[in-house]
N, C-alpha and C positions, 0 to 999 in steps of 0.2 A: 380448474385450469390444468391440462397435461401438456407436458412437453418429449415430444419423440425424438427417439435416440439414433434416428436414421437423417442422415443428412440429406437438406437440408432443415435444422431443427425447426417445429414445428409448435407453435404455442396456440393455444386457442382460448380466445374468451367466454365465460360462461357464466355460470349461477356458485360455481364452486372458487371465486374468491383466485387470487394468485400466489405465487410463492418469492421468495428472493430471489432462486435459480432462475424463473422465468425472464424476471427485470435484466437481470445477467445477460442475461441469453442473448434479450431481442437491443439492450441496449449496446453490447459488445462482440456480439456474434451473429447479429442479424438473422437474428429468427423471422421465421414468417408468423403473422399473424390472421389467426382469422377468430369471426366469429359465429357464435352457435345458433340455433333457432331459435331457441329460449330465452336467449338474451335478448334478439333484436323485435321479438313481441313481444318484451317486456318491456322496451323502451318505445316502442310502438303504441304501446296501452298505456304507458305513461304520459305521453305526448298528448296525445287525445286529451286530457284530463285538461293539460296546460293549454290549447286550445279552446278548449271549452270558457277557462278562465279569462283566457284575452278577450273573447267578445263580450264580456261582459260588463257592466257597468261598474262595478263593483273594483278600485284603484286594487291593482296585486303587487307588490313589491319588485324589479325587474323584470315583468313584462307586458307591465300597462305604466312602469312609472319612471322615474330616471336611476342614477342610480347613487348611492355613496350619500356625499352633502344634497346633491341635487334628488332627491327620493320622494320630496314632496312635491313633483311636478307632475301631472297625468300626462301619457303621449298619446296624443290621439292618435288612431289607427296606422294611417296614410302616413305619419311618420315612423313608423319602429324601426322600418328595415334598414333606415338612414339613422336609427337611433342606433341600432347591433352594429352596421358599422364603423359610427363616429365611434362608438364604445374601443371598440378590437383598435383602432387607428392611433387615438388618443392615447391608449394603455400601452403599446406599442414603442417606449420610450425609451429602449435601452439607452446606454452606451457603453466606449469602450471595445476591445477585443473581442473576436466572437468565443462563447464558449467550445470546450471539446464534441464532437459530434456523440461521444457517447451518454454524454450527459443531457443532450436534446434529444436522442431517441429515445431514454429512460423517461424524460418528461412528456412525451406523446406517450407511450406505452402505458403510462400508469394513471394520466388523463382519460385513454381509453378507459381502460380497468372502470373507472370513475364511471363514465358514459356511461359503458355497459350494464351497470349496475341498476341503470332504471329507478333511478333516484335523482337524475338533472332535470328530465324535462326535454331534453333535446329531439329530432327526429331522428330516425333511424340511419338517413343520406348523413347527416354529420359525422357520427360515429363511423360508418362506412370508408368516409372520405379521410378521414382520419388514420385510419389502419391503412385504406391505400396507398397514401405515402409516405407508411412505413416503410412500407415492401415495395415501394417502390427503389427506395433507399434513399429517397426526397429528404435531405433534413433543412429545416428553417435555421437562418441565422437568427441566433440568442447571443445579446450583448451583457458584457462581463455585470454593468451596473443595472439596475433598475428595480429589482427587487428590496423589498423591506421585511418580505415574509409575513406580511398582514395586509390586503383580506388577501390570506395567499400568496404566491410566487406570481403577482397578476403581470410585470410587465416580463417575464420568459413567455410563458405562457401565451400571454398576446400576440409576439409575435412568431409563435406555431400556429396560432390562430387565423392570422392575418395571411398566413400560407395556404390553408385551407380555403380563402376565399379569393385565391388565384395573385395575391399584392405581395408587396414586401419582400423579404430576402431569403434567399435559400440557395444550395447548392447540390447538383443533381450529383447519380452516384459515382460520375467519372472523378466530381470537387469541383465541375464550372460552376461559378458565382454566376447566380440569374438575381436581374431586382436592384444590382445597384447602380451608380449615377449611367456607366456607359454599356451595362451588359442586358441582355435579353428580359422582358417580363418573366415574372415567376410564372403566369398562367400559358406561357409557352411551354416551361418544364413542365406544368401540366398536363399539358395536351400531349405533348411527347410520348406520355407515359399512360394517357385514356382516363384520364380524370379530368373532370369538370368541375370548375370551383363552386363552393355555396355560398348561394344569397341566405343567410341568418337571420331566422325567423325570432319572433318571441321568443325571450330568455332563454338562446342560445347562445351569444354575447360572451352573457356572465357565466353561462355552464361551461365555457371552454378558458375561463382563467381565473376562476375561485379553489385556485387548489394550495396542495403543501407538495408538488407533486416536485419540485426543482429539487426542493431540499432532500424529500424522502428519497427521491434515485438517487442524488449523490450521495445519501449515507447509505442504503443498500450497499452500494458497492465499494463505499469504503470499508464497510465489516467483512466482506469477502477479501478485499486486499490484504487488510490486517491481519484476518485469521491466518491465510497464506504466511505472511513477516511473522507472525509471534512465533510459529513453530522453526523459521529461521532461527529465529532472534535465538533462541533456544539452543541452536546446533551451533552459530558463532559464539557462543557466551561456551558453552563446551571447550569447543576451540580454545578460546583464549581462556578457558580455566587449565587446559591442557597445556599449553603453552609456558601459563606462565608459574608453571610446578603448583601448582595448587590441588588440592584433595578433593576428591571426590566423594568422603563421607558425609558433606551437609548435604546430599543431598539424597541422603537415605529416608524410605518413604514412611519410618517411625517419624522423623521429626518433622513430617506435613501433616497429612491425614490425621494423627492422631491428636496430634498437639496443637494444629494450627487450621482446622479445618475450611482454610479456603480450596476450591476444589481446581481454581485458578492455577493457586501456588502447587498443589500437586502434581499437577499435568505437565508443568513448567517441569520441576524437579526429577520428575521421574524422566522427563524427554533428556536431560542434561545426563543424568544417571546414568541412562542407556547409550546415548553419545560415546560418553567415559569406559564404557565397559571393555576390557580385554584390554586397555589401554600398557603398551608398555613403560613409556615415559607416566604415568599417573602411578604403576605400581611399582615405580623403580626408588620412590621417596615415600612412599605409604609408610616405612618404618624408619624411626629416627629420624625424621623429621625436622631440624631446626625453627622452621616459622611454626609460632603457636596458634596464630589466627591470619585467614588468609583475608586481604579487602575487600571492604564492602562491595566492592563492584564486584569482585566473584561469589562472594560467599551470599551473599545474600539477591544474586541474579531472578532465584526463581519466584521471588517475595515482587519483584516489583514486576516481573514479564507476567507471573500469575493473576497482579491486581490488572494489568490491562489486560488480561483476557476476560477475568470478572467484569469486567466494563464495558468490553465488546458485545457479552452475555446482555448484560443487560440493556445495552443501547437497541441488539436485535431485537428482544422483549417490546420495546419501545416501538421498533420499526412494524413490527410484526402485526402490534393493533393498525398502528396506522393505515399499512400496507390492508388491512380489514376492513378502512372506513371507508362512504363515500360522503364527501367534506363537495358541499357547496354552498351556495349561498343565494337566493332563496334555496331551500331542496325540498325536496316532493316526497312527503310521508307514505308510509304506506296505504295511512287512510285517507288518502288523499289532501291532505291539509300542503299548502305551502307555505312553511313556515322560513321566517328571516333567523339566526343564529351566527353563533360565535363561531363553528365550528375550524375557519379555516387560518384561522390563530397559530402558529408556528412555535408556538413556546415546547410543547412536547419533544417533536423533534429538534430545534433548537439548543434544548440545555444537551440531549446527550452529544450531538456535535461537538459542542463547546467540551465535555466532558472526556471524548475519545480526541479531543484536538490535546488537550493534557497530561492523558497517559501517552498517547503516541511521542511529545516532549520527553517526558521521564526518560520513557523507553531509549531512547536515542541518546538523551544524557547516559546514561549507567552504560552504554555499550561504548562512548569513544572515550571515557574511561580505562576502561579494559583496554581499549588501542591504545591509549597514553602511557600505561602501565607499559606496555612491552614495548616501546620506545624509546625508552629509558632506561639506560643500563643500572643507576641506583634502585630501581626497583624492578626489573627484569629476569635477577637470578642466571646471570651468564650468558646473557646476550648481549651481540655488536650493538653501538647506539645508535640510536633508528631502525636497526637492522638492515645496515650500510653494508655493504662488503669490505668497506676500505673506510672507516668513519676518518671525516675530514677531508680526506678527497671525494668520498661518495657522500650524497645525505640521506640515500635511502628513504623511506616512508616517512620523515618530517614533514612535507609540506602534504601529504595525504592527512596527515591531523592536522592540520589548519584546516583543510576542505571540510572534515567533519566536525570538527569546534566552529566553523561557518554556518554549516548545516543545522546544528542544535542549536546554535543562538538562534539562528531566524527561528526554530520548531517552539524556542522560548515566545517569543513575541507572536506567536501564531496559536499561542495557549493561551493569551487574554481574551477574556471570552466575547463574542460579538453578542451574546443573547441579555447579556446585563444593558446595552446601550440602546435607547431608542427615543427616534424622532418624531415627532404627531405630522400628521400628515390630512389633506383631504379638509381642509379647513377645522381642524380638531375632534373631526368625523372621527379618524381613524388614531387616534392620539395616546396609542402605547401600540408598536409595534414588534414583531421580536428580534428579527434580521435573523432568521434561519437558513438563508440563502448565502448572508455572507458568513456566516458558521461552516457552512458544508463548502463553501470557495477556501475557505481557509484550510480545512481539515484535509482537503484533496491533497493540496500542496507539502502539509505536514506527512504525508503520508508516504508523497513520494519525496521528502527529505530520509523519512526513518530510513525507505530502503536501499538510499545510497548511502547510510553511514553504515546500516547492516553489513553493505557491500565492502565498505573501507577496512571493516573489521574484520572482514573473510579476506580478505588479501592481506592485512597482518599477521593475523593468525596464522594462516598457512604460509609466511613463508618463515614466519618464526618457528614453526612445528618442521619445517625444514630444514633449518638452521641446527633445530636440535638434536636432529639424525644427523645431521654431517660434522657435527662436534664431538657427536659419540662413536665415529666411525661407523654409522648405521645400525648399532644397538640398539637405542634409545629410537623405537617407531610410533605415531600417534597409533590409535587404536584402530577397529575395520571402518568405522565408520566416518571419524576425520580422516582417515586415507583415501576414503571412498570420494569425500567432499573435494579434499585436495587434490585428486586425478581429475575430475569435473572441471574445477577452476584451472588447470594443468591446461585442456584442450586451449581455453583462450587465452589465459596469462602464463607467461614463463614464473619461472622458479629464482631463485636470490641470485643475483650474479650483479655487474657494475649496474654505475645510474642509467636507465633508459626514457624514453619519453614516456611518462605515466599517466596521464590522463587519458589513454586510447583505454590504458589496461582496466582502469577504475569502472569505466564506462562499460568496458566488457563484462566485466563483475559485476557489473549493476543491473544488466541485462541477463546476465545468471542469475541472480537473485530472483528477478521478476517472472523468468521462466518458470520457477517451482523447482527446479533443475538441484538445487542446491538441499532441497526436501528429499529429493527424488534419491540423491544420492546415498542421503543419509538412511534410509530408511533402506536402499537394497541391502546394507550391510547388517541393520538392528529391528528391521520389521517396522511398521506403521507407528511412526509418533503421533502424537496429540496434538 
């Protein structure tokens, strides 16, 4: 798969497999998709084979028989095409909210992937029709509930599926809802846009919702978000080491690499390092010194941002085979065998979900720490309480830590893991499921908690780093690189003066964060972090 750098971006399906970047792309930037010649007489010749099998006498697993519990029933011919479907219609069972649009086009994109792979069975008009209304910018409505993540993300799935054959709900690319009780058929938005729906031949059904394909996009793209936040997390943990007189020699790069060899905690420590560098308030207490050891929340910052990036490492590890497989059920061997299997079992991607749902907790914990610490003048080292301009008549940044002690408690209960709990299902057919689906709903949401309490702690920090030049009569300046942050967040939030309405500012920080804007800064001043 290549993806071109000339807009608009360009993704193409082929025999070379996809990358992260691509899912990115077409589920968040709406890339075009197309596919190769290689691919679609590869599924062309795979086809044929599955054909061959249906007229035969001989029962095939989904595409002469039913399907789940009901697998011992043969369907005579003249039934299938009402057999594919009741299939898609039945499965088709969300409910709840619709998911985010970018999470339904990661789910078609990487279903693709799947297709193309000439491992389903399917004809070549399905896969076709499928990428069509990608670029069309056609997405199906997907409801919040109905997945279990075993066999697959089947009920998302279905109804992308159900789109594909002109039914059910979707929204064209202005956002008209076509499909529900009083709006337009979905195969109007079809025709709109020069696609004709498919009639679902043999075991095309089940090749269009036997995947892991829900869960795998929503982690893809949570490792990209996160990656993004760690190297934040990093520059506000600076910050508020800066802030709150704290030293900068834990995090000299003898006491990682050599002694403590995660490569995690290095990256971490040396980004904090470098933050710190040229700092005049960090070298104004460097000697003589009073405190002996500074909190755990500073001092030992780069120990825990390090183990979630080890964990991110590995979770992408994890995605990376996946993102390799093509997971159906039957699927079509290369020797042509169609054989029935496990494969589309969610427990893989499942645990590291639940696992990046965890560290993303910590992570948020140990940072509104650090914003508590400098809200408090008992442990503050000479700062107003709250950093109030007037404490007692102002309250200053007090109820901005309530919002992030809100924040981490839910990121708490969104770290119990969904992949330990399951329900049998399918008459005790399907009777250990993993819920990977609801692993990656959860880890979304934990993710954009971390980067509003990030945010919380970038507007402490800097205006405590504020406070501290205007105590020292402008002596006492953060370093190039918190300056650099602080002018950034400057454009949207003012600086320390009475109480103002806060929640406009928090939200604006929050949307710097999200930006990369707050990376971007730090690194004009100290060169490319980690």
């Amino acid at each position: 798969m290549t993806v071109t750098t000339h807009e608009p971006l360009t993704v193409t399906l082929g025999s070379n497999g996809v990358t992260p970047e691509d899912v990115v792309a077409v589920a968040r930037h709406d890339a075009r998709v197309t596919i190769s010649q290689d691919a679609l007489d590869a599924v062309a010749k795979v086809r044929a084979h599955i054909d061959g099998l249906a007229h035969s006498e001989v029962p095939a697993y989904g595409i002469s028989t039913g399907f789940g519990a009901l697998a011992n029933r043969h369907i005579p011919t003249e039934l299938r095409t009402q057999l594919q479907k009741s299939l898609i219609r039945s499965h088709a069972a969300g409910m709840g909210p619709a998911v985010e649009r970018e999470v339904v086009r990661g789910i078609m994109f990487l279903r693709a992937k799947t297709l193309a792979s000439g491992r389903t069975g399917v004809r070549p008009v399905v896969l076709q029709t499928m990428v069509d209304v990608l670029n069309a910018g056609i997405t199906p409505v997907v409801r919040e509930f109905g997945s279990l993540g075993c066999s697959g993300d089947l009920a998302p799935l279905s109804h992308c599926a159900l789109v594909l054959m002109g039914e059910g709900e979707a929204t064209g690319p202005d956002g008209e809802l076509y499909g529900n009780k009083d709006g337009r058929p979905v195969a109007e938005l079809l025709a709109a846009h020069g696609i004709e729906p498919v009639t679902l031949a043999e075991k095309e059904g089940l090749a269009l919702v036997n995947g892991t394909e829900g869960m795998l996009g929503m982690l893809l793209m949570a490792i990209a978000d996160i990656r993004q936040l760690l190297t934040t997390a990093d520059i506000t943990a600076a910050l508020s080491v800066e802030a709150l007189l704290g030293t900068d020699q834990v995090f000299l790069p003898e006491l990682h690499a050599a002694l403590r060899p995660h490569p995690g905690q290095a990256a971490s420590a040396d980004n904090m390092l470098r933050v710190l560098s040229d700092s005049p308030i960090v070298a104004s207490h460097r000697i003589n010194d009073t405190k002996v050891q500074d909190a755990y929340s500073l001092r030992c910052a780069p120990q825990v941002a390090g183990a979630v990036r080890d964990t991110v490492d590995h979770a992408a590890m994890v995605a990376s085979r996946e993102l390799a497989a093509a997971i159906d059920n039957p699927v079509v061997l290369p020797d042509g065998r169609v054989s029935s299997n496990g494969n589309f079992h969610g427990a893989p991607v499942a645990y590291v979900l639940d696992f990046l749902a965890i560290a993303v907790a910590d992570l948020s914990s140990i940072a509104e720490r650090r914003t508590d610490r400098m809200l408090d003048p008992a442990r503050s080292h000479g700062l107003p309480a709250f950093l109030a301009a007037d404490p007692g008549v102002d309250s200053g940044l007090m109820i901005a830590q309530y919002t992030q002690a809100g924040l981490v408690s839910d990121n708490k209960r969104l770290a119990v893991p969904a992949s330990v709990d399951s329900i049998p299902s399918s008459a005790m057919q399907e009777d250990h499921v993993s819920m990977g689906w609801h692993a990656a709903r959860k880890l979304r949401r934990a993710v954009e908690n971390l980067r509003r309490v990030l945010a919380i702690e970038l507007v402490t920090s800097a205006r405590a780093l504020d406070i501290r030049t205007q105590l020292s009569g402008g002596e006492l300046t953060p370093g190039p690189a918190g300056a650099a942050v602080i002018a950034a967040l400057r454009d949207v939030v003012d600086g320390p003066g009475t109480d103002r309405f806060l929640s406009p500012e928090l939200e604006a920080a929050d949307r710097l964060v999200a930006s990369g804007r707050v990376r971007a800064a730090a690194e004009s001043a100290v060169g490319n972090l980690a």
